[in-house]
C-alpha positions in Angstrom: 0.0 0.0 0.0 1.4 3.6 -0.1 1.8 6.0 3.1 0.6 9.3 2.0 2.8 12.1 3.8 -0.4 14.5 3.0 0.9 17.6 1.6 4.3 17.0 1.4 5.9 17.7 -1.6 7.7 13.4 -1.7 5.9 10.5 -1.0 7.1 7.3 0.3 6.0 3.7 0.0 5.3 1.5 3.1 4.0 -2.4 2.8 3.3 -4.0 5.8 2.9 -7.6 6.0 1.5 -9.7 9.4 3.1 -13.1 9.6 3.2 -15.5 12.8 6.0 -15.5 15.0 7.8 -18.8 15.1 8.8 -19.7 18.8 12.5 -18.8 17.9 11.4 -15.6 17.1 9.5 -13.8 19.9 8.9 -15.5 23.5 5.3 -16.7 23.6 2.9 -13.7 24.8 5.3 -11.3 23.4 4.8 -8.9 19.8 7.4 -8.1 18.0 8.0 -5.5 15.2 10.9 -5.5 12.3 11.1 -3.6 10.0 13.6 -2.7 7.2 14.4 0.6 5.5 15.3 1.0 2.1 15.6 4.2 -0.4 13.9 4.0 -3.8 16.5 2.1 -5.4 16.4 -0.8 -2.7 19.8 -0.1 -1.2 19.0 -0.6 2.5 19.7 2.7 4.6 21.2 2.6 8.0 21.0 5.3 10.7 16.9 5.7 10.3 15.1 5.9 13.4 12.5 4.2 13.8 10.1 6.1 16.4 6.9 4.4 17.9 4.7 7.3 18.8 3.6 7.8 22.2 6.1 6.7 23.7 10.5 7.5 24.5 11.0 3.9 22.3 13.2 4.3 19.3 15.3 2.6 17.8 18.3 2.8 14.9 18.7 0.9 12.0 22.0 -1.2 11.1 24.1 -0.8 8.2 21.6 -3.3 6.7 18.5 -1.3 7.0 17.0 -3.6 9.7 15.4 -2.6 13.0 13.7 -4.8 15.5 11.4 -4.0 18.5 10.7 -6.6 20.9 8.7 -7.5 23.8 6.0 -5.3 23.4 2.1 -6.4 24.5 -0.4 -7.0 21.4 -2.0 -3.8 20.2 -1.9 -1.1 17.8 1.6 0.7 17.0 2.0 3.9 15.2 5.6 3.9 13.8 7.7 7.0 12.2 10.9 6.3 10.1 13.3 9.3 9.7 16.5 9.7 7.9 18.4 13.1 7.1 17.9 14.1 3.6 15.2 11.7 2.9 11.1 12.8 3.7 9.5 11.1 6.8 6.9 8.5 6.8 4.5 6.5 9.7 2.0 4.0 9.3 0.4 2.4 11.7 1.0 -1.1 12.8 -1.4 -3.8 14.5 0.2 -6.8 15.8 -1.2 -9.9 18.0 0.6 -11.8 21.2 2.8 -13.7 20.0 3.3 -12.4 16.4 5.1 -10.8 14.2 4.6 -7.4 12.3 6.9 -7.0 9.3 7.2 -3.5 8.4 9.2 -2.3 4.9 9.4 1.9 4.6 11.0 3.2 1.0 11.9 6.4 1.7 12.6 8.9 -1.1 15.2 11.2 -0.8 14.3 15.1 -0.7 15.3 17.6 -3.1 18.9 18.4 -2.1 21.0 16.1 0.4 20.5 18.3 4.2 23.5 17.8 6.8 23.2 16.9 10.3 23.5 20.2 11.2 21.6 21.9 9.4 18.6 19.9 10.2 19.0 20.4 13.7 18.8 24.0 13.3 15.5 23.7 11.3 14.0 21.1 13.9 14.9 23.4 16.4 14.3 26.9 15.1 12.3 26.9 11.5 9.5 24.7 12.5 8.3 26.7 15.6 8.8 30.1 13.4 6.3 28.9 11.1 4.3 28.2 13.9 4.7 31.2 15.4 3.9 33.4 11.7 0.9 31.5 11.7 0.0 32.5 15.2 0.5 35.9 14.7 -1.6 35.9 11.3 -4.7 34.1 13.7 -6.4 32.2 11.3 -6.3 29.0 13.4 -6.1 28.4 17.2 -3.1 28.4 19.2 -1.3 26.8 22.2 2.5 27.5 22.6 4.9 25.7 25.0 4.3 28.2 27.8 1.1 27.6 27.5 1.5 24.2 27.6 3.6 24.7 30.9 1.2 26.6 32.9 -2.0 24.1 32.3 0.3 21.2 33.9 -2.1 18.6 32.2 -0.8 14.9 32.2 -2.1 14.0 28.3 -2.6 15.4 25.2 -6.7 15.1 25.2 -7.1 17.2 28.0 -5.0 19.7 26.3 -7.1 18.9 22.8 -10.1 20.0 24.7 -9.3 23.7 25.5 -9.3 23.7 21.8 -12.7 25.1 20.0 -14.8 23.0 18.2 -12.6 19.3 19.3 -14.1 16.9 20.5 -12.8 13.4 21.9 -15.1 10.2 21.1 -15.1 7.7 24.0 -13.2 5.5 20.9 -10.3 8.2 21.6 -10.6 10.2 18.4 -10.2 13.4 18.0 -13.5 14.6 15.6 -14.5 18.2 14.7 -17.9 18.2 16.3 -19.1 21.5 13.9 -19.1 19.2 11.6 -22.2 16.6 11.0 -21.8 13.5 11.7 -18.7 14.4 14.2 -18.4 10.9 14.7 -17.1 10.1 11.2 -15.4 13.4 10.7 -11.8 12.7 12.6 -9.2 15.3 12.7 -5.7 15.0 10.1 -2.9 14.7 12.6 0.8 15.8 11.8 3.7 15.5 14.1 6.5 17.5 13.4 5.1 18.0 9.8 4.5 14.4 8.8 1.6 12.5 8.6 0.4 10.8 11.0 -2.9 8.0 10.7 -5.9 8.6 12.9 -4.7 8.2 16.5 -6.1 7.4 19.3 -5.3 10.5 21.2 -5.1 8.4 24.9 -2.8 5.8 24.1 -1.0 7.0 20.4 0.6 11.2 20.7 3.3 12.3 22.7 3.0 13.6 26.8 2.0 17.3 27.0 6.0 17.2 29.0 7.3 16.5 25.2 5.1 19.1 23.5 6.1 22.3 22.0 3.3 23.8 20.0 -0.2 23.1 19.5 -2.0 24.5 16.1 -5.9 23.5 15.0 -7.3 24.4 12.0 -11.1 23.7 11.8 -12.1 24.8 8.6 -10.7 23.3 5.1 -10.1 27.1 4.1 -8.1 28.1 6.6 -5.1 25.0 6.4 -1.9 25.8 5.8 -1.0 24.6 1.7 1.5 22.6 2.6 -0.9 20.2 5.0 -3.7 20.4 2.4 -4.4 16.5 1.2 -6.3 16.4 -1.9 -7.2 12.7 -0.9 -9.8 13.8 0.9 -8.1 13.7 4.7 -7.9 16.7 6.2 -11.7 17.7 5.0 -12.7 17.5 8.8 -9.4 19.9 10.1 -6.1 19.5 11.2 -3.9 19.3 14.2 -0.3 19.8 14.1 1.6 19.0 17.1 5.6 20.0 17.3 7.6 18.1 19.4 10.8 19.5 21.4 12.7 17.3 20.5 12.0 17.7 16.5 11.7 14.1 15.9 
């Protein structure tokens, strides 16, 4: 299938396949993820991270492309694969006690190769400018990391909530509930500009302790281009969460 990084100017391929564990493989009542990343020419790419949302977990791939997470209870995953000089991708990832989820990402590499360096300086300073030239233009709503600070909330819902117009189902979706029927009209999440599928916001997003910026956009007109999805997602709104770390 293809992972859509929704209004990014590169997309990259993901195929996920669930196969059964074999008792050499994981210890009975454990899941296990592996994954491999490759470029678009196949050649495996070491030094990804492999990030499962949600939580501090991640992981670095060998010279051999190959990552492996172990040990984790049976559930649903949301996984995001970074490289430098290569566009993001998640997907998310549903695997059984005692099984196996085998996860392939393609990246394809961006525009012009970025340094170590350099990217650091965007994580840290370019992504929260464009947050904060949105701010100041007001066409959406707003929640910076002071903010953040001085709520002292323990999860990302409650913070969702102070939020206009969101609206968490007891399924632990975020929906826009000016919008009829709310319950099938979920929210586009992006963290730290990728594309993330629906979460559920309990178990799925980063602590409020790991948040840097909150933006919502509830109306289709007012979404920033470059998080526009002309697939259709995104119709309902979108939340971008930054992260202060810049994964």
């Amino acid at each position: 299938m293809r992972a859509s990084g929704f209004g990014a100017p590169v997309v990259a391929s993901v195929l996920l396949i669930v196969a059964s564990a074999r008792a050499s493989q994981a210890q009975a009542g454990t899941a296990v993820i592996d994954g491999a990343v490759t470029d678009s020419s196949m050649a495996p790419l070491g030094d990804a991270t492999a990030w499962l949302l949600g939580s501090k977990l991640e992981v670095v791939t060998g010279g051999n492309g190959r990552f492996r997470i172990e040990r984790l209870p049976a559930g649903r995953y949301l996984l995001l694969v970074r490289h430098v000089g290569f566009a993001p991708v998640s997907t998310a990832v549903q695997v059984a006690e005692g099984d196996t989820a085998r996860v392939w990402f393609s990246l394809n590499r961006l525009g012009a190769a970025l340094d170590t360096v350099r990217v650091v300086a965007h994580n840290e300073l370019g992504r929260l400018s464009e947050l904060e030239a949105r701010r100041k233009a007001g066409d959406g709503q707003f929640m910076t990391q002071t903010e953040i600070e001085k709520l002292n909330l323990q999860a990302v819902p409650d913070l969702l909530r102070h939020f206009m117009s969101v609206e968490i189902t007891t399924g632990g979706i975020a929906v826009n509930r000016r919008l009829m029927p709310a319950q099938s009209c979920p929210f586009q999440f992006y963290i730290d500009g990728v594309a993330i599928p629906t979460p559920r916001v309990y178990t799925d997003l980063p602590s409020p302790k790991e948040i840097a910026g909150i933006e919502v956009f509830t109306g289709s007109g007012i979404i920033p281009s470059q998080y526009k999805n002309t697939h259709g997602a995104g119709f309902c709104g979108v939340v971008l969460l930054w992260t202060r770390s810049g994964h």
